[in-house]
C-alpha positions as CSV (number, residue, x, y, z in Angstrom):
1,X,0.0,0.0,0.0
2,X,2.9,2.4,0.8
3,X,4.8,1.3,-1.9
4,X,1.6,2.4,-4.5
5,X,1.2,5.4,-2.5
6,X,5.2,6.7,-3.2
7,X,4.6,5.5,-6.9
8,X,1.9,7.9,-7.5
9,X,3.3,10.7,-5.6
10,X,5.9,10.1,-8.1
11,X,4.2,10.3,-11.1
12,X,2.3,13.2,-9.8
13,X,6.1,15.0,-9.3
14,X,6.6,14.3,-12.9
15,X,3.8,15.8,-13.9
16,X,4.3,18.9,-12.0
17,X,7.6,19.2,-13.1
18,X,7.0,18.6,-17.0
19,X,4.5,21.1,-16.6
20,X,6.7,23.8,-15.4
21,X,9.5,23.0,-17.7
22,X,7.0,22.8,-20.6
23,X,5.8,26.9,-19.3
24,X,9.7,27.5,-18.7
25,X,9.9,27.1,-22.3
26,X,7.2,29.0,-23.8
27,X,8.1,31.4,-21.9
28,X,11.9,31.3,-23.1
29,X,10.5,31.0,-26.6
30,X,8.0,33.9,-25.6
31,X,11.6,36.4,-24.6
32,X,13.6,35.0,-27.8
33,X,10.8,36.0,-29.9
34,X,10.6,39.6,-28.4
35,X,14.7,40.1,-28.6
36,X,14.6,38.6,-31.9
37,X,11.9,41.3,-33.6
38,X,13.9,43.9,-35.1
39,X,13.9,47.5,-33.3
40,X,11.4,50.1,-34.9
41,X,12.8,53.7,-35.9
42,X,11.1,56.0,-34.1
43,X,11.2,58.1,-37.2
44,X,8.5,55.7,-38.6
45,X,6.0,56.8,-36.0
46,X,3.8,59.6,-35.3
47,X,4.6,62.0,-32.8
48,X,2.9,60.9,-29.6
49,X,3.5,59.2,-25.8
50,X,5.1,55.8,-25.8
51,X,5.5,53.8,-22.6
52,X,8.0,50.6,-21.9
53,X,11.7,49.6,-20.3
54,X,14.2,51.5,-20.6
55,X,16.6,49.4,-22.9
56,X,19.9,51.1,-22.9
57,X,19.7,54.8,-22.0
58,X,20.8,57.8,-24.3
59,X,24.5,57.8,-25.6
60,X,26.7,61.3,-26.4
61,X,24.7,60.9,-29.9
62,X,21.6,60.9,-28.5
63,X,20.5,57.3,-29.3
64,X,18.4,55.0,-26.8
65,X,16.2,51.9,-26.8
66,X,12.5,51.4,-25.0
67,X,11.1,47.9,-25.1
68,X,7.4,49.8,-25.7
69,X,4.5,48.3,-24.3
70,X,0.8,47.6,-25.5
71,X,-1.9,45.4,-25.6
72,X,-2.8,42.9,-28.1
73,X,-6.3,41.1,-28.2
74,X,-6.3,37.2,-28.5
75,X,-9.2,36.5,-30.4
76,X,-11.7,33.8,-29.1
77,X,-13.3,31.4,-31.7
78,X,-15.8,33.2,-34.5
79,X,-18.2,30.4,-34.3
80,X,-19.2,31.7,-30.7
81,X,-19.0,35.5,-31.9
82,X,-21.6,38.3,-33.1
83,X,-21.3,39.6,-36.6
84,X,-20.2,42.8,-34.4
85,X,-17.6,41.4,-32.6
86,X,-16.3,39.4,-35.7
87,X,-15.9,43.0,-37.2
88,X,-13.9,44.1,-34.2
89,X,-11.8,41.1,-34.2
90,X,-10.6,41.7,-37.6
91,X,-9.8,45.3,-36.7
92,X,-7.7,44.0,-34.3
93,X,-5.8,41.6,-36.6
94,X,-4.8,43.7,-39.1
95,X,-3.7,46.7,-36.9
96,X,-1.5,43.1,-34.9
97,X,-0.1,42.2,-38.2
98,X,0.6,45.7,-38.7
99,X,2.8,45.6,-35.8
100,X,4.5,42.8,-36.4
101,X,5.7,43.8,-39.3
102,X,7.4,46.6,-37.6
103,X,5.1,49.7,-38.9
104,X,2.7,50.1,-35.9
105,X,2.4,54.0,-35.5
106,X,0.9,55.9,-32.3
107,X,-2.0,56.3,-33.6
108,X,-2.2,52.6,-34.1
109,X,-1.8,52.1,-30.2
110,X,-4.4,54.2,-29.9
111,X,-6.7,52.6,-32.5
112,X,-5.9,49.4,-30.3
113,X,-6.5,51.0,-27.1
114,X,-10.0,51.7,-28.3
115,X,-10.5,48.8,-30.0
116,X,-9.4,47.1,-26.6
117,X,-12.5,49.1,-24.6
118,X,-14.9,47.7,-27.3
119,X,-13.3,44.0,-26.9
120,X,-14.1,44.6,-22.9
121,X,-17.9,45.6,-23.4
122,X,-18.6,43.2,-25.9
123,X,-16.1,40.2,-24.4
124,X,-14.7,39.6,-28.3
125,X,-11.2,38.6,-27.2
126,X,-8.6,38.3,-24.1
127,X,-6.4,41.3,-23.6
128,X,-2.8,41.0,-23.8
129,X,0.0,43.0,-23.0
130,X,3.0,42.8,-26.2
131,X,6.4,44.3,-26.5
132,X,8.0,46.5,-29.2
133,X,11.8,47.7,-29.2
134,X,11.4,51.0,-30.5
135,X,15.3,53.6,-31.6
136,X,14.5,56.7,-30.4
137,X,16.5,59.9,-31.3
138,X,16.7,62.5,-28.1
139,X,16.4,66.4,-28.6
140,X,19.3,68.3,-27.9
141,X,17.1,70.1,-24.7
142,X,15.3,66.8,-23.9
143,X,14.2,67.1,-20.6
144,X,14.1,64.2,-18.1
145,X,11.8,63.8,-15.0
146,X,11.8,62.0,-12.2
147,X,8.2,60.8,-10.3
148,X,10.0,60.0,-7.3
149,X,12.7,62.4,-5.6
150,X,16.5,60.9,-5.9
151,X,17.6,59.0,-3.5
152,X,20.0,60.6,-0.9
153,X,21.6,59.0,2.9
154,X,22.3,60.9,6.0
155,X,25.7,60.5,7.2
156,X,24.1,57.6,9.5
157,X,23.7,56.1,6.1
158,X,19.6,55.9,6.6
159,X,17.4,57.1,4.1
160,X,17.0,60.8,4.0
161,X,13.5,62.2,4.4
162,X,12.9,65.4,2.4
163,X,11.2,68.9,4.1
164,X,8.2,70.5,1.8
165,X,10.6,72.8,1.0
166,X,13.2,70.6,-0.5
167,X,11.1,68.8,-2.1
168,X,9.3,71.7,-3.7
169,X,12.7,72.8,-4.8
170,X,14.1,69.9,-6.2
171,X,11.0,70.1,-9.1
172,X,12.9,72.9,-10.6
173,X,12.0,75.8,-12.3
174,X,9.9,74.0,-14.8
175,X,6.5,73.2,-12.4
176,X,4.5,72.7,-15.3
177,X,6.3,69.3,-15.6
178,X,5.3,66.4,-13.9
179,X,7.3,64.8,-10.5
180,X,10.9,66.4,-10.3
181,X,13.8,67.4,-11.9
182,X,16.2,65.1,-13.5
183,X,19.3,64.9,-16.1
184,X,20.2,61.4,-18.7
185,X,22.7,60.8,-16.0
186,X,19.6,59.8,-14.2
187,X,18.2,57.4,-16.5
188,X,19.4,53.5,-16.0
189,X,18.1,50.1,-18.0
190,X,15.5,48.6,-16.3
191,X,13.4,51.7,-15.8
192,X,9.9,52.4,-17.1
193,X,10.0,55.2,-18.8
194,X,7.3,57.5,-20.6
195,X,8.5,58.9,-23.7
196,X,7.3,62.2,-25.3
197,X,7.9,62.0,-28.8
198,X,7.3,65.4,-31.5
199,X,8.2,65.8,-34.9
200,X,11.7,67.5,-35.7
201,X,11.9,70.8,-36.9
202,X,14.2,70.8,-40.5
203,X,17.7,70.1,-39.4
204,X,20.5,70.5,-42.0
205,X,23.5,68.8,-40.4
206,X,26.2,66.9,-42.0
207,X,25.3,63.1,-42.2
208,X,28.7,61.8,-40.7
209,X,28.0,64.0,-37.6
210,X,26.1,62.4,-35.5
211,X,26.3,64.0,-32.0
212,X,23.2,64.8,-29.8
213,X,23.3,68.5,-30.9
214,X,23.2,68.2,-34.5
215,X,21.1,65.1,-35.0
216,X,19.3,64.8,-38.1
217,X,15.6,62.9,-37.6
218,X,12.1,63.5,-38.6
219,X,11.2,63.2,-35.0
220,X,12.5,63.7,-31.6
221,X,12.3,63.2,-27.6
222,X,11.6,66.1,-25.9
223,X,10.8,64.3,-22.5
224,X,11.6,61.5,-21.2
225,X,10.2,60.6,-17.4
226,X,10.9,57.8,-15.1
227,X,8.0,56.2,-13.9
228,X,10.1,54.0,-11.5
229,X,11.6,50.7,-11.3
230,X,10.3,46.9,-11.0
231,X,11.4,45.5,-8.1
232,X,14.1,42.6,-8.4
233,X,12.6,39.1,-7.2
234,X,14.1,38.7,-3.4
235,X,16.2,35.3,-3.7
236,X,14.9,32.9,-1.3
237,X,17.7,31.9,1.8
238,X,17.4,28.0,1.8
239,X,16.5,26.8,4.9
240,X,19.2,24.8,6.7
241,X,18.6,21.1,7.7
242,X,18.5,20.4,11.1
């Protein structure tokens, strides 16, 4: 009886742990994917507000990398859908296809963010969140803010706790902006980042100079502002044996 009792705990142990090695490497396949997609040219798109990670953060010529985030609909089967919803759903396809042919635009974002409210009150599909790497090109003035105040120690080493006054003045001159102010010295990989983008006034420099203040795009980032950080998973402290 024991021994049938440890054989199907076994099995069972198996089956757990095919299972998690079988979602270990969808979701693997899932990241390759993603890094795989070529990066978008933010000169392709519309001026507008793009939101993701912060990839690699502006260089001397201005260049940096946002994984951009937005939501994708998985469509559910069109035997159980509406004439309505089947015409929603195929919205949603061809703006998806759109996108994964690296042309989605802003304005296709928003097309899918409304298209996403319609899927919700008229339950046509699941709503996903996707990921596209996205090259954009920073102003020469670009402007970087920071929602939360930087982080500073007391000479006991805790954290320091800001007056109403210091904190008023550390948002700068510029109030009409939002949190406080920052500099690219600021901005790390990792972060979540909101990205103002606006199209370029003519530029006329040289092609082989490439440096931050004579960059040559249709479009540019005027303001870039740090939404914050995802926390790092805490790594568990085995337990010792007794």
């Amino acid at each position: 009886m024991l021994s049938r009792s440890l054989f199907g705990c076994l099995i069972l142990l198996l089956a757990v742990a095919a299972t998690c090695a079988a979602d270990k490497k969808k979701k693997k396949n899932a990241a390759k994917a993603t890094a795989d997609r070529p990066a978008v040219d933010s000169d392709k798109l519309r001026p507008g507000v793009f939101t993701g990670k912060l990839v690699s953060p502006p260089g001397t010529d201005g260049e940096f990398s946002v994984e951009v985030m937005y939501n994708v609909i998985e469509p559910k089967a069109q035997a159980k859908l509406s004439a309505g919803q089947v015409k929603i759903q195929r919205q949603v396809m061809a703006v998806q296809k759109k996108a994964a042919r690296g042309k989605v635009t802003a304005a296709d974002m928003n097309r899918l963010q409304r298209l996403q409210a319609q899927v919700q009150r008229n339950a046509a599909g699941q709503v996903k969140t996707a990921s596209q790497r996205v090259d954009f090109h920073a102003a020469r003035d670009v402007k970087v803010r920071l929602m939360e105040p930087p982080q500073q120690f007391t000479e006991k080493g805790d954290i320091k706790k800001f007056t109403t006054a210091e904190l008023e003045k550390m948002k700068g001159k510029e109030r009409n902006l939002p949190g406080f102010e920052g500099s690219l010295a600021d901005l790390r990989a990792g972060q979540i980042v909101r990205v103002s983008q606006t199209a370029a006034a003519g530029a006329t420099a040289p092609k082989d100079d490439l440096s931050i203040e004579n960059s040559n795009h249709r479009s540019r980032v005027t303001l870039i502002v740090v939404l914050g950080t995802p926390a790092e998973p805490t790594a568990k402290t085995p337990r010792k044996s007794k």
